[in-house]
C-alpha positions in Angstrom: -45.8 57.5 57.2 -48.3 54.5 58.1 -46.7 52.6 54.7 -43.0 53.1 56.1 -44.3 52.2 60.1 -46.1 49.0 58.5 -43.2 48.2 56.2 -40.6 48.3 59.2 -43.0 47.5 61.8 -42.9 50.4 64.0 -45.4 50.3 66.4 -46.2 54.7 67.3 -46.6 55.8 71.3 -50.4 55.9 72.5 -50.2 59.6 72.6 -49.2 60.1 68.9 -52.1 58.1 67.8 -54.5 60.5 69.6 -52.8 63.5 68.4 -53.0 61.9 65.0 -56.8 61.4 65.7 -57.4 64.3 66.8 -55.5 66.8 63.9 -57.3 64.8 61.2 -60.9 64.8 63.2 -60.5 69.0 62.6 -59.2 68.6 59.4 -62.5 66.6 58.6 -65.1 69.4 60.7 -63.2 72.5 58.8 -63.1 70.7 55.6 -66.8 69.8 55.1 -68.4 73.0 56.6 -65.7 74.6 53.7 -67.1 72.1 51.3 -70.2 72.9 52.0 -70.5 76.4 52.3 -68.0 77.8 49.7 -67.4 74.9 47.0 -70.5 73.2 46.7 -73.8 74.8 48.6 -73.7 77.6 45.7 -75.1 75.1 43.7 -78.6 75.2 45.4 -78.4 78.9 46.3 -79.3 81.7 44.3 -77.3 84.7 45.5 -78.6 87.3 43.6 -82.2 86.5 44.4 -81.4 87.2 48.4 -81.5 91.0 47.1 -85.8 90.2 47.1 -85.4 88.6 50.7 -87.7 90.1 53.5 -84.8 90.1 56.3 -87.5 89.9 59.0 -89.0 87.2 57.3 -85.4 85.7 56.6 -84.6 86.0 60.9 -88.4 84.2 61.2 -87.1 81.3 59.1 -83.6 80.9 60.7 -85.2 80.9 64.4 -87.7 78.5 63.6 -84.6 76.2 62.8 -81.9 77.1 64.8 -81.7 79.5 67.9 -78.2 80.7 66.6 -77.5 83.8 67.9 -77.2 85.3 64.9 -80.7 85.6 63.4 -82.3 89.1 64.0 -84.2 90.7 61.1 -81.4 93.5 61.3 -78.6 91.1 61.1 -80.4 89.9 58.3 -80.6 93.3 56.5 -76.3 94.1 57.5 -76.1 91.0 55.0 -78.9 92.2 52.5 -77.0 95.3 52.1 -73.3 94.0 51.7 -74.6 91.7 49.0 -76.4 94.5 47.5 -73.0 96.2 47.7 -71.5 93.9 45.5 -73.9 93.9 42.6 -74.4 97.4 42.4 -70.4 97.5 41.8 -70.7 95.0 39.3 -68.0 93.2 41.0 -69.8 90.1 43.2 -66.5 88.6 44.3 -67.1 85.4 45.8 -70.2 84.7 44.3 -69.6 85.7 40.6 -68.8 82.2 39.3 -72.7 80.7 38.8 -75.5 80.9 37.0 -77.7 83.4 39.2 -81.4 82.7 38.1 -81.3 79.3 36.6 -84.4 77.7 36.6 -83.1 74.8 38.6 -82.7 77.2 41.7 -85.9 76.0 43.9 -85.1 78.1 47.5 -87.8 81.2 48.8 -85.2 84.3 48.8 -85.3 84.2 52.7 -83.3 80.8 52.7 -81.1 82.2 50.3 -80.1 85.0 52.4 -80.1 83.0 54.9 -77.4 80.7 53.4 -75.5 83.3 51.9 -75.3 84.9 55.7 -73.7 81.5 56.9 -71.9 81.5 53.9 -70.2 84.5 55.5 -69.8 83.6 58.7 -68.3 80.3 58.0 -65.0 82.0 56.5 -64.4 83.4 59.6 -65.4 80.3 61.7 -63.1 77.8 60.0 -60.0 80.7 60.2 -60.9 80.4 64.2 -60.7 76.3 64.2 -58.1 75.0 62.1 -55.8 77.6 64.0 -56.1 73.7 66.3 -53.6 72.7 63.9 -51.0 75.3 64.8 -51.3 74.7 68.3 -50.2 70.6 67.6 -47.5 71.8 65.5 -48.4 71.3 62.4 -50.1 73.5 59.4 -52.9 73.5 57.6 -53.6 71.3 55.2 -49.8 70.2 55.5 -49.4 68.4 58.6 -45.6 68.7 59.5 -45.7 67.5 62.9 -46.1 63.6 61.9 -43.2 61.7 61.8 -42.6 58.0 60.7 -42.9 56.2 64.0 -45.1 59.1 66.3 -45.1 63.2 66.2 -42.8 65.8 66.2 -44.1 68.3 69.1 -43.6 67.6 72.5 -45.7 66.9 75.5 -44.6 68.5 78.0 -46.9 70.1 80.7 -43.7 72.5 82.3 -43.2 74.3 78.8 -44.1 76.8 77.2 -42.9 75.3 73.8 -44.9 72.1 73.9 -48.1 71.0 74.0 -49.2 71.7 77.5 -52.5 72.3 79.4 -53.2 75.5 78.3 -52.7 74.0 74.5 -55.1 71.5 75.6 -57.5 74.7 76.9 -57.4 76.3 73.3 -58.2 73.7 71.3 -60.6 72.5 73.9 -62.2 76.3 73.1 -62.1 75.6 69.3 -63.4 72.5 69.7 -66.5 73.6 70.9 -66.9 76.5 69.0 -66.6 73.8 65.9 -69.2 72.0 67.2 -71.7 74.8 68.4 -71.4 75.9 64.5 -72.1 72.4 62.9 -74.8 71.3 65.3 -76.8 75.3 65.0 -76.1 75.8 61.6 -74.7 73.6 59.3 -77.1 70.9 60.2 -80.2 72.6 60.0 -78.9 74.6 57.0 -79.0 71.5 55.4 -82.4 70.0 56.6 -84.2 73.2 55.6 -82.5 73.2 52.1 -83.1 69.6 51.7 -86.7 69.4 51.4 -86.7 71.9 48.3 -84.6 69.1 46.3 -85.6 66.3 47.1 -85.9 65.2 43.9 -82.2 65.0 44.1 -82.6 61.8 46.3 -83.3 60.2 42.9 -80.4 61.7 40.9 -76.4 61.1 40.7 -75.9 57.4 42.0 -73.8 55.5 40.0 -73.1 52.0 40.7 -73.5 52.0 44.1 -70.0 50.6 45.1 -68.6 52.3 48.1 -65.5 51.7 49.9 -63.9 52.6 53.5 -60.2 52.1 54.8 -61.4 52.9 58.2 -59.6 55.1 60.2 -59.1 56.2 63.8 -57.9 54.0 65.5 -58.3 53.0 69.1 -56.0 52.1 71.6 -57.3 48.0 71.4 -56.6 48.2 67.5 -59.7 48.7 66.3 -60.8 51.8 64.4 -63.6 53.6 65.2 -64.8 54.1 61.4 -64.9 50.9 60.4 -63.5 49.4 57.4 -65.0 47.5 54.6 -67.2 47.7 50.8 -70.4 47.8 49.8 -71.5 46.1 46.7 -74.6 47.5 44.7 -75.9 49.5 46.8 -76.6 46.4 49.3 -76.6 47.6 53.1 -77.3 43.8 54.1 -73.7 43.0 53.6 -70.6 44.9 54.3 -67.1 42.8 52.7 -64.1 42.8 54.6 -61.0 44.4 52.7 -58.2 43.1 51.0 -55.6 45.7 49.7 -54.1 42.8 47.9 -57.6 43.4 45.6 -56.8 46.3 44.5 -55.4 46.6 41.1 -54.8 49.7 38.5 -55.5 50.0 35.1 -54.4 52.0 32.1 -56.0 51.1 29.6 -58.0 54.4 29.2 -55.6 56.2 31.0 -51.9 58.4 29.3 -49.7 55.6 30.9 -48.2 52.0 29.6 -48.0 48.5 31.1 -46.5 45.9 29.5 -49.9 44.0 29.5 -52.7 46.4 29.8 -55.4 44.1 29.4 -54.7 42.9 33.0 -54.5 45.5 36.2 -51.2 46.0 38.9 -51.6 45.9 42.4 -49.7 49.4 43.7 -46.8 47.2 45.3 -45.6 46.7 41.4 -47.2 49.3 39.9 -46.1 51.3 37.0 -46.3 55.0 36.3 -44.4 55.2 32.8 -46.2 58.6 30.9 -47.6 57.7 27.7 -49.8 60.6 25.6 -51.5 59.4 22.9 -54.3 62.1 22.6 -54.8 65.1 20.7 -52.2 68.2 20.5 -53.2 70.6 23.3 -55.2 72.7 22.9 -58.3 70.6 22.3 -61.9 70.6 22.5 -62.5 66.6 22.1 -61.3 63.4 23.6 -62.4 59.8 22.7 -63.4 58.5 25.6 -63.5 54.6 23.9 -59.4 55.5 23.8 -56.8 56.4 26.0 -58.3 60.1 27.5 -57.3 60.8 30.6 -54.3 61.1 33.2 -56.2 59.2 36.0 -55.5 55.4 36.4 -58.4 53.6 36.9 -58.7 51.9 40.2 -60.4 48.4 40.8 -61.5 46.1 43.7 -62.0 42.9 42.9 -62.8 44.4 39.4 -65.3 47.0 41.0 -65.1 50.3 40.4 -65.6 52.1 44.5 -66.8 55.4 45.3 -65.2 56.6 48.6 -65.5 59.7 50.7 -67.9 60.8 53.7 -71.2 58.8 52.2 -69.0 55.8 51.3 -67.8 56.1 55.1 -71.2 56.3 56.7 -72.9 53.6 54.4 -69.9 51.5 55.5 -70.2 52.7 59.3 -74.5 52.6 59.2 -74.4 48.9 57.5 -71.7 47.9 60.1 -74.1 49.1 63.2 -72.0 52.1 64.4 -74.0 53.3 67.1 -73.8 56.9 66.4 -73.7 57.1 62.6 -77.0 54.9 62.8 -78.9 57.5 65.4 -77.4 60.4 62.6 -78.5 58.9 59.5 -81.4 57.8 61.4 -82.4 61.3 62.4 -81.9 63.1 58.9 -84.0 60.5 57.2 -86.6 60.7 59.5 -86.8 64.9 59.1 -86.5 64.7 55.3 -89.5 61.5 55.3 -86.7 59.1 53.5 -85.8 56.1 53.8 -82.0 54.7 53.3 -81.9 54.3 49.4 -82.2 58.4 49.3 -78.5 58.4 50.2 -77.2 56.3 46.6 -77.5 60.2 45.0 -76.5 63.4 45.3 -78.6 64.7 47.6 -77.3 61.9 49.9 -73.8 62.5 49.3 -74.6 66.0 50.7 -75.9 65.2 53.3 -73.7 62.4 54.1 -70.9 64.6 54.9 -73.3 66.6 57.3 -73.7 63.5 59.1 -70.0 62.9 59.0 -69.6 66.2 60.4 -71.7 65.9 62.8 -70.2 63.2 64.6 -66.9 63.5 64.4 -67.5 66.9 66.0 -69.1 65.1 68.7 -66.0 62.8 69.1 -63.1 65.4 68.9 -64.0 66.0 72.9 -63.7 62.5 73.2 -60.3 62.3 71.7 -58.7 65.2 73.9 -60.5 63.4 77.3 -58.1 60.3 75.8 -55.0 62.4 75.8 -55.7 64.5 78.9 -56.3 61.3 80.7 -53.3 59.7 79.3 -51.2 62.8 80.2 -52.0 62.8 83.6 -51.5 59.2 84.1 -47.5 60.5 83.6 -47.5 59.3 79.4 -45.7 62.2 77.7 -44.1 59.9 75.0 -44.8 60.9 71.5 -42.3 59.1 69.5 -41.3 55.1 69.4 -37.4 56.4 68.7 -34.7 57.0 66.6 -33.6 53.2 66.4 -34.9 52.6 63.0 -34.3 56.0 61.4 -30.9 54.1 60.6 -31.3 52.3 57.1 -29.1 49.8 58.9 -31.9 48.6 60.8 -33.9 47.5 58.2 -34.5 44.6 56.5 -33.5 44.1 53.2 -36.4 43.8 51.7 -40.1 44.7 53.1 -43.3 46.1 51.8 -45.6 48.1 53.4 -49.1 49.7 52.9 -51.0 52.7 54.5 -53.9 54.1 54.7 -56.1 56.4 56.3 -59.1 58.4 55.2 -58.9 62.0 53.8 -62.1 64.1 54.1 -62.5 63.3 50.4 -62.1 59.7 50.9 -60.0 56.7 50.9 -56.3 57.3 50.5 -53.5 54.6 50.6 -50.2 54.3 49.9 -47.5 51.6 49.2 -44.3 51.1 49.7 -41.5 48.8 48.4 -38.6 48.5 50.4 -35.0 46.5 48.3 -31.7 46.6 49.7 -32.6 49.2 52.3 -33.8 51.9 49.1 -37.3 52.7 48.2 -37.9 50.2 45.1 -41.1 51.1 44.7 -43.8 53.9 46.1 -47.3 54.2 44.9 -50.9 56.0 45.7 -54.0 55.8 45.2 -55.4 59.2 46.5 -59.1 59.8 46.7 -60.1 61.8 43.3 -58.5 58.6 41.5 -61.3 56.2 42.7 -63.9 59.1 42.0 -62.6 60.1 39.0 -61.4 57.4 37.5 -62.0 56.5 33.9 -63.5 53.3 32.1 -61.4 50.1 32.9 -61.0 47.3 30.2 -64.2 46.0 30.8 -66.3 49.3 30.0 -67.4 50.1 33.3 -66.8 53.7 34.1 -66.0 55.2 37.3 -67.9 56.7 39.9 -67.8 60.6 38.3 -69.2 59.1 34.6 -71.7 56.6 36.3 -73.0 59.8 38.1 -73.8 61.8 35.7 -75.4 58.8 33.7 -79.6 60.2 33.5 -78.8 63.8 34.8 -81.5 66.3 33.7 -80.4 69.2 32.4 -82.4 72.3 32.0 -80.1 74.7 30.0 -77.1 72.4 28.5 -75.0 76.4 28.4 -75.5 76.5 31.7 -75.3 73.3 33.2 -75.7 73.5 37.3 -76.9 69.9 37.5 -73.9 68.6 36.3 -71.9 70.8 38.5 -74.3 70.1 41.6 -73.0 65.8 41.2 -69.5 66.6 40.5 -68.9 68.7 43.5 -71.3 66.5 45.4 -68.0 64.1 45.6 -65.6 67.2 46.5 -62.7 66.6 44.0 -59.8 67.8 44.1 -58.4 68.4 40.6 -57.3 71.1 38.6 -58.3 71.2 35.1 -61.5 72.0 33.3 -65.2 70.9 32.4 -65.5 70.6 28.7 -69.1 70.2 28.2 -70.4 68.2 24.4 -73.0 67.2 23.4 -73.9 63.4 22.0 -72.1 64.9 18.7 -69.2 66.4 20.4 -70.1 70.0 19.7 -69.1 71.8 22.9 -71.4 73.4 24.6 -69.8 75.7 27.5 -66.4 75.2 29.4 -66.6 76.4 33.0 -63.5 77.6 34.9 -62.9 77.8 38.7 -61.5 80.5 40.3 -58.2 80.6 42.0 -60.2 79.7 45.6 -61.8 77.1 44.2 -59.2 74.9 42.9 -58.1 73.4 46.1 -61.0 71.5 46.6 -63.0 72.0 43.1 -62.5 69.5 40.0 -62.5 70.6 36.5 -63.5 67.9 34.6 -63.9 66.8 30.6 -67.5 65.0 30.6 -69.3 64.8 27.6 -73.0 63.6 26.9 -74.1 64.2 30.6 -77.9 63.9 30.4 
């Protein structure tokens, strides 16, 4: 939508750009407590070994971090026993697909019960929040109620059928309840798991390129995460963005250019198919060929990471006030300083952080549209004048961007003779995952894993523990080789996982 408004320069109603803030502020609260809890925190907690837990010693621990409600010794023991439950059957459901008892595990069995209760309670939490979505008109995670050029439900305080103030009242309810759960659990799930892996600080950095569209924007323009790249893992200096910069390659990648030696900005980008490896099924890829489906996307020749550490390296560097007082605060309890966020312990707890204050802001947001309600603004919508093709120029161009919870995501548009010409994306998982570019220089995923010890290469959790660090969202599988291509184990993901979970081919990742 933002590519067709910038290509025909349709300027959206104040209140559609809060409603617009406010559905993807949710989005990003429900997305990285999911992340965290259900896709990724499964790789620092053993399950099994909460069956040893001491409950009362397990209620100890959570109220000496938390004064949750939730925390008595016999609440603790209600969750002992349904796990027990499940292994005595055989059958441990959600928590089947790991490797229970690898030696990499480092928690006490009270903090695993601990985070295997949250675990719990999280599915029902994020069920309760997201229902915010529904309530705007739209439906989670497909937002139907934006429209090129505002929203598509009403404001109207007199109906039943539009977004009113008892609307307002719910999600005013769910808002809070987000943030009770973020600020009393989530956040001091992850400073007490923190500490036992801090080693981790040290581990899964890569190049240290981080990139940020920005996104929420305020009603003078500006957005209130800022926008901009970081080069080498250099805080001093935060470079203003270009889109024009950006550039794809193929030359690793199963599609053609006419010239693959050089890159194409997404406004005449190509997406021509063009398999060149193996038969399927195979066990092997050479990764100094074409192997791959993902383009490869550049700035300025740099491969980027992006997503919820790129943001708040972006946003800390750039003196956000908030983010700064965040970050400031989790250092401080883990005894870190800033270069403990280039790894994967820091991507983890980047998206805390993330969490943490956008939470803060969603009340902030709705205070914006309450006040902009009552001032008599029920406009959602700049009109129907250039839903006619007629309207348009002949030609224009158009980009868009905005930042999904998993990271930067833009799209581009190419606009001839009133007809789409041209439409391209660059989604998230392709600057993660992206292979090596003409030059050598892998992507963010490869440089990653580059130096990760491994304990047991059949049951490799620290390679796991880096990918999912980044929250991918791809589904295929992990292929795991060793320096002479001999696999070593190929992990699956479960139907629940492969929303948010990659799968990836990686081979020699020590």
């Amino acid at each position: 939508m933002r590519a067709v408004e910038n290509a025909l320069g349709i300027e959206i109603p104040n209140n559609a750009r809060i409603l617009r803030n406010i559905i993807e502020g949710i989005q990003y609260v429900q997305d990285h407590v999911i992340h965290f809890y259900h896709l990724h925190a499964l790789d620092w907690v053993d399950v099994v070994s909460a069956l040893d837990a001491d409950p009362v010693k397990t209620s100890e621990l959570a109220q000496s971090i938390s004064d949750w409600p939730k925390s008595s010794a016999d609440y603790f023991q209600i969750v002992k026993d349904k796990l027990a439950g499940f292994v005595s059957s055989g059958q441990l459901g959600p928590f089947a697909n790991a490797y229970w008892g690898h030696p990499a595990y480092k928690l006490p069995a009270e903090a695993n019960l601990m985070a295997v209760a949250h675990y719990l309670e999280a599915l029902d939490w994020q069920r309760d929040v997201i229902r915010a979505h529904a309530l705007l008109g739209a439906k989670n995670p497909h937002l139907q109620t934006y429209l090129v050029g505002g929203m598509a439900s009403p404001i109207d305080p007199t109906s039943q059928a539009a977004i009113n103030a008892d609307t307002i009242a719910q999600i005013q309810g769910m808002f809070a309840r987000a943030k009770e759960f973020v600020d009393k659990v989530y956040l001091p799930d992850v400073l007490a798991v923190a500490p036992f892996y801090l080693d981790w600080a040290a581990i899964g950095g890569g190049e240290g390129n981080f990139l940020s569209y920005g996104d929420f924007p305020g009603a003078d323009g500006t957005q209130w995460l800022p926008q901009g790249f970081i080069l080498g893992k250099d805080l001093s200096k935060v470079y203003p963005l270009d889109h024009k910069d950006i550039t794809e390659h193929v030359s690793h990648s199963w599609f053609k250019y006419e010239d693959e030696t050089k890159g194409l900005h997404p406004w005449e980008g190509e997406t021509v198919p063009n398999f060149t490896g193996p038969k399927p099924p195979y066990k092997f890829l050479e990764t100094d060929q074409k192997y791959t489906w993902m383009k490869a996307p550049r700035l300025q020749d740099h491969a980027m990471e992006v997503g919820p550490l790129a943001r708040m390296l972006v946003a800390y560097a750039s003196g956000h006030k908030r983010v700064v007082e965040v970050v400031n605060l989790v250092l401080g309890k883990l005894g870190a300083g800033p270069e403990a966020l280039f790894s994967t312990l820091g991507r983890t707890a980047a998206r805390c952080i993330e969490t943490v204050v956008v939470a803060e802001q969603l009340s902030e947001w709705t205070n914006e549209l309450i006040a902009s309600i009552k001032s008599g603004d029920t406009k959602i919508h700049s009109g129907a004048e250039m839903w006619d093709p007629k309207n348009w120029p002949a030609e224009a161009q158009g980009w868009g961007f905005t930042e999904a919870p998993r990271g930067a995501l833009g799209h581009w548009v190419s606009i001839k003779d009133t007809k789409i010409a041209n439409y391209q994306a660059i989604v998230p998982s392709t600057w993660n995952c992206s292979p090596r570019d003409g030059k050598g220089v892998p992507g963010p995923y490869e440089a990653a894993l580059i130096g990760t010890p491994i304990a047991d290469e059949k049951m490799p959790l620290e390679v796991l523990r880096t990918i999912h660090s980044f929250d991918p969202c791809m589904a295929c599988g992990v292929h795991l080789l060793d320096v002479d291509g001999n696999e070593i184990n190929q992990i699956s993901l479960d139907a629940a996982d492969q929303y948010s979970n990659p799968l990836l081919k990686v081979r020699g990742a020590r």
